[in-house]
PADRENDO-753932 format. One record per residue (C-alpha): residue number from 0; residue in three letters; x, y, z. Coordinates in pm, whole numbers, plus 50000, padded with zeros to 5 digits. Layout:
REM PADRENDO-753932
NUM ALA X Y Z
...
This chain:
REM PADRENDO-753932
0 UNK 50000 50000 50000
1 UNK 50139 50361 49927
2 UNK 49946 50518 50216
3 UNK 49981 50465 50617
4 UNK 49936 50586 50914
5 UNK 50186 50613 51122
6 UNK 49987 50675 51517
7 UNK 49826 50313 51413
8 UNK 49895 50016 51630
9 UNK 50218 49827 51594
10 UNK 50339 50101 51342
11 UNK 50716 50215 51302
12 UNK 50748 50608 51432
13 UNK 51060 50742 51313
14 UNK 51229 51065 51463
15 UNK 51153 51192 51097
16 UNK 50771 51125 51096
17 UNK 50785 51329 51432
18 UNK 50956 51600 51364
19 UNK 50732 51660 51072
20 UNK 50443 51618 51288
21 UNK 50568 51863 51528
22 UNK 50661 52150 51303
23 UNK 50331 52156 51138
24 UNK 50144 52173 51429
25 UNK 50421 52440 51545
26 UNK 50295 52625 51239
27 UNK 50652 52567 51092
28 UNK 50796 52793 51286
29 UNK 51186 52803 51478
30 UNK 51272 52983 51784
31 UNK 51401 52928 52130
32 UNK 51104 52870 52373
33 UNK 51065 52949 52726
34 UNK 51288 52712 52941
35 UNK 51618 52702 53161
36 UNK 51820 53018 53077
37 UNK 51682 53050 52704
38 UNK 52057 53063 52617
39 UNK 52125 53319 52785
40 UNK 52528 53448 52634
41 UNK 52826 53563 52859
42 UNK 53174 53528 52742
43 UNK 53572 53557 52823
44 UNK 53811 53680 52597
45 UNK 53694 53525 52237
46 UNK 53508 53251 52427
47 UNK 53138 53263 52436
48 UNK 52927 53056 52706
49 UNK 52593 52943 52566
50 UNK 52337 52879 52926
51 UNK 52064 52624 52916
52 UNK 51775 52631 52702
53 UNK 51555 52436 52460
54 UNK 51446 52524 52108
55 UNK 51234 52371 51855
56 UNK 51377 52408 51549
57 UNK 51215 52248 51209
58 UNK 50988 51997 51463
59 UNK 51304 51875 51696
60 UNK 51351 51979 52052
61 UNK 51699 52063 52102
62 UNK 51797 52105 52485
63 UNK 52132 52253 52622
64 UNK 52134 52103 52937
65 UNK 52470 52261 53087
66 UNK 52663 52518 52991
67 UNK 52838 52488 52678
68 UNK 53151 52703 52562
69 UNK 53242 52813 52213
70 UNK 53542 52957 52092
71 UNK 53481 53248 51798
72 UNK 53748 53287 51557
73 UNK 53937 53640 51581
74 UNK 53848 53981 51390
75 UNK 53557 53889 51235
76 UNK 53189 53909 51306
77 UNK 52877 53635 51223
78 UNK 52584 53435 51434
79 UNK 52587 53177 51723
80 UNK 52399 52938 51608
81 UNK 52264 52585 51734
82 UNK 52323 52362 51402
83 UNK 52088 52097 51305
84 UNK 52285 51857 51041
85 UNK 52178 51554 50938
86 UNK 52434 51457 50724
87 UNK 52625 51342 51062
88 UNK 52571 51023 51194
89 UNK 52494 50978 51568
90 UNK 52672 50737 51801
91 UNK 52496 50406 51943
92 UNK 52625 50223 52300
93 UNK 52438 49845 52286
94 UNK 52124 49773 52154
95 UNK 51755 49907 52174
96 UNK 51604 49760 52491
97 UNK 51892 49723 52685
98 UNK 51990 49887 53050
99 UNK 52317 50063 52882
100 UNK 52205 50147 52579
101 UNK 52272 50497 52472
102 UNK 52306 50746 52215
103 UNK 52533 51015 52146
104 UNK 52367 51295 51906
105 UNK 52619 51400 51688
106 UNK 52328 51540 51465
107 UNK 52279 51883 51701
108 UNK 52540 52114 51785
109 UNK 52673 52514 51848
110 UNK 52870 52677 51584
111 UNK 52996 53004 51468
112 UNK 52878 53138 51150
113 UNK 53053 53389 50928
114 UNK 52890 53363 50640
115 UNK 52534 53300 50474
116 UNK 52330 53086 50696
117 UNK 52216 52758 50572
118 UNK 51809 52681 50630
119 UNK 51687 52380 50475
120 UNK 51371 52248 50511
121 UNK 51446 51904 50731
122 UNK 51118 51817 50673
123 UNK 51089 51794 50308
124 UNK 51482 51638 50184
125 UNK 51695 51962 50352
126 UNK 51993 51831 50562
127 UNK 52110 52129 50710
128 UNK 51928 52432 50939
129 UNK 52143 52670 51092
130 UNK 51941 52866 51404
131 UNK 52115 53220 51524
132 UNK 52054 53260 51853
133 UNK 52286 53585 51907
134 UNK 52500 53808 51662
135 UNK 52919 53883 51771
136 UNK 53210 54070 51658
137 UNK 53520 54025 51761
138 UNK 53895 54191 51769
139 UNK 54190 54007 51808
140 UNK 54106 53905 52187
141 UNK 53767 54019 52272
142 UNK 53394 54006 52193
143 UNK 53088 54170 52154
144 UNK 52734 53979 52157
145 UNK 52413 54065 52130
146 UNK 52129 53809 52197
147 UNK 51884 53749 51920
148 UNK 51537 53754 52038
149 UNK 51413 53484 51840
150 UNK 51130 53342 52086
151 UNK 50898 53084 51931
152 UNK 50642 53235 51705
153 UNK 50755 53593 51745
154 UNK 50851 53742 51442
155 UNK 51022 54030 51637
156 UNK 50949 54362 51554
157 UNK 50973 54414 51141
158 UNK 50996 54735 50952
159 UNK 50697 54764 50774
160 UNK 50643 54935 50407
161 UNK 50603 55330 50367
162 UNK 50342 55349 50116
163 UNK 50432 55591 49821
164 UNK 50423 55955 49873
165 UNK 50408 55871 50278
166 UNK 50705 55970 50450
167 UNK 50842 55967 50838
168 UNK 50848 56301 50948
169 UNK 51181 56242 51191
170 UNK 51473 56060 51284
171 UNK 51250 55882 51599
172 UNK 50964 55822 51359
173 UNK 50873 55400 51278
174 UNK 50621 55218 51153
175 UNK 50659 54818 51221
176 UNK 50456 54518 51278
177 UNK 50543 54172 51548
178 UNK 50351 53879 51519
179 UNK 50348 53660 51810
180 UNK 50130 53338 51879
181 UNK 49909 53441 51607
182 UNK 49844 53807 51717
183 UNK 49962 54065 51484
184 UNK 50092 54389 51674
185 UNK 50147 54702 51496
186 UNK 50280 55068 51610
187 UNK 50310 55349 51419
188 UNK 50461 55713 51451
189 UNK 50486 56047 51320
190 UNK 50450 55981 50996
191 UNK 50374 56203 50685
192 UNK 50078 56064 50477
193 UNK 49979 56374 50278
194 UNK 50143 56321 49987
195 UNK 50036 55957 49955
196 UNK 49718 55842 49716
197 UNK 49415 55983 49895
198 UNK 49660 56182 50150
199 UNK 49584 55940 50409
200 UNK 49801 55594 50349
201 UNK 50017 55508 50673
202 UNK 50212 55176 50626
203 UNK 50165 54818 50429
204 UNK 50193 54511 50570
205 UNK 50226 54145 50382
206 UNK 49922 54060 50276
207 UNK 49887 53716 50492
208 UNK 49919 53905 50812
209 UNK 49609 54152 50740
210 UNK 49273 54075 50887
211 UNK 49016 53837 50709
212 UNK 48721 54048 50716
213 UNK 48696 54351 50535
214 UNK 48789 54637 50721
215 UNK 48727 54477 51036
216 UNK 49005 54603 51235
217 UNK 49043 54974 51289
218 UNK 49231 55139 51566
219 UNK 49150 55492 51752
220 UNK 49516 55693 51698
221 UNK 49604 56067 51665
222 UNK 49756 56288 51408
223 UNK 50024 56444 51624
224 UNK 50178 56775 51497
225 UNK 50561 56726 51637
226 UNK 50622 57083 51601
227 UNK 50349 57232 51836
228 UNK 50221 56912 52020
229 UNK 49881 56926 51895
230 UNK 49715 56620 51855
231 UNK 49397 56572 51721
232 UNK 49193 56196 51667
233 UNK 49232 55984 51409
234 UNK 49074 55627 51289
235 UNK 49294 55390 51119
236 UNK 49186 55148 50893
237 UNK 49310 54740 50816
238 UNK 49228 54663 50462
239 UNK 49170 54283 50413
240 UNK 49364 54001 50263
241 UNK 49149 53997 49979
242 UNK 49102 54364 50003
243 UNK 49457 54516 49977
244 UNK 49754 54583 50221
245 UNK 49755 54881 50346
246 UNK 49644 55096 50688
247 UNK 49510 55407 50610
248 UNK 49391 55708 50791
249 UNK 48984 55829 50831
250 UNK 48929 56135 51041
251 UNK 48712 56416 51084
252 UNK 48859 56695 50820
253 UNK 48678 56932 51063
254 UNK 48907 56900 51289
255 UNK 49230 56926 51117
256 UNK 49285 56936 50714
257 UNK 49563 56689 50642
258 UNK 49750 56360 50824
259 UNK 50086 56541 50888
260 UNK 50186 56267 51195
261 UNK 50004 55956 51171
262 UNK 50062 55770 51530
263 UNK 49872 55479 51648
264 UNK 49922 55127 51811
265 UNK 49750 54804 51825
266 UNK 49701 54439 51818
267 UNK 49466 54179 51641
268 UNK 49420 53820 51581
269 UNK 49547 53653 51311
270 UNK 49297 53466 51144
């Protein structure tokens, strides 16, 4: 037969028929999760110490139970990452069943990155996935390193698009979007929509993290005049997936005749 089942009773489970398993119900998604000391980074000299922690990257859980140290090579700067590789072979003490039978996983393990990052899909013929878990630059003899917040399911926070003729109006001004655990965040500030089609576009965002419904998620913000202070209310508006991409603003022109400092923040459910 060319179809099975693989929960079914008596059937063969394979760490490969798991993994898949677990990264689609994971949504596919890689990140460290919240346990131990969600490798938390110190170091000495060019010597990094990686703290406990577990991740789940492409449907395995990979634990650091103790401490581990890695050396980073001298003047140059990359990612700590935990490597995935399947192309290594892991080593076996006796045989399935026995007291003293063990394994040694040769197929996980921490490595210093310089260049491109390699991110196969495991789950569909990739051998290799390469997870950063903190950026570093280094001198002759010492070290910089900066944890990467890549928690599971959080996107972090992303620049998101300036729509054309939309502008920020200063050096502090942003306009980004996080999703995390299927809830899309968004924040935007100071930014100059006048010149934009209809004078009132704020930011885009891809379209598979905009709301289902038609213009079912819109947001109470101001227009916020960053020379005087003024700040007068303004509604912002979610076009749809099948609707478009972009936020826009809708306010009373009463109160004030153009969007000069759209500002605004939020948070929906993805769905």
């Amino acid at each position: 037969m060319a179809i099975t089942m693989y929960q079914a009773d008596r059937n063969f489970v394979s760490p490969a028929n798991d993994a898949s398993l677990y990264s689609a119900l994971a949504g596919d998604s890689n990140g460290i999760i919240n346990r131990g000391n969600k490798f938390n980074i110190t170091n000495d000299g060019l010597v990094a110490t990686i703290n406990t922690g577990q991740a789940i990257i492409q449907g395995r859980l990979v634990e650091i139970t103790e401490a581990e140290q890695l050396t980073l090579p001298a003047n140059s700067s990359g990612k700590i990452c935990i490597v995935v590789d399947l192309t290594k072979t892991n080593d076996v003490l006796g045989s399935a069943g026995d007291t003293g039978y063990a394994v040694t996983v040769n197929q996980v393990y921490l490595a210093a990155v310089t260049g491109t990052l390699t991110q196969y899909d495991l789950n569909n013929g990739g051998f290799i996935y390469e997870l950063p878990i903190a950026s570093f630059t280094t001198t002759a003899t010492t070290v910089t390193v900066t944890q990467i917040a890549s928690a599971f399911n959080d996107t972090g926070w992303i620049n998101a698009t300036i729509p054309s003729g939309s502008n920020k109006n200063q050096s502090n001004a942003y306009a980004q979007y996080r999703v995390i655990n299927d809830l899309v965040y968004f924040r935007f500030r100071s930014i100059y929509c006048v010149d934009s089609y209809g004078g009132n576009q704020v930011m885009q965002l891809p379209s598979i993290y905009m709301p289902s419904v038609p213009y079912d998620q819109h947001f109470t913000g101001s227009n916020i005049d960053d020379n005087t202070g003024q700040s007068s209310p303004c509604d912002f508006v979610f076009q749809s997936k099948s609707g478009g991409t972009t936020v826009y603003g809708d306010w009373n022109q009463n109160l004030f005749n153009k969007l000069t400092g759209a500002t605004a923040s939020g948070s929906y459910p993805l769905n």
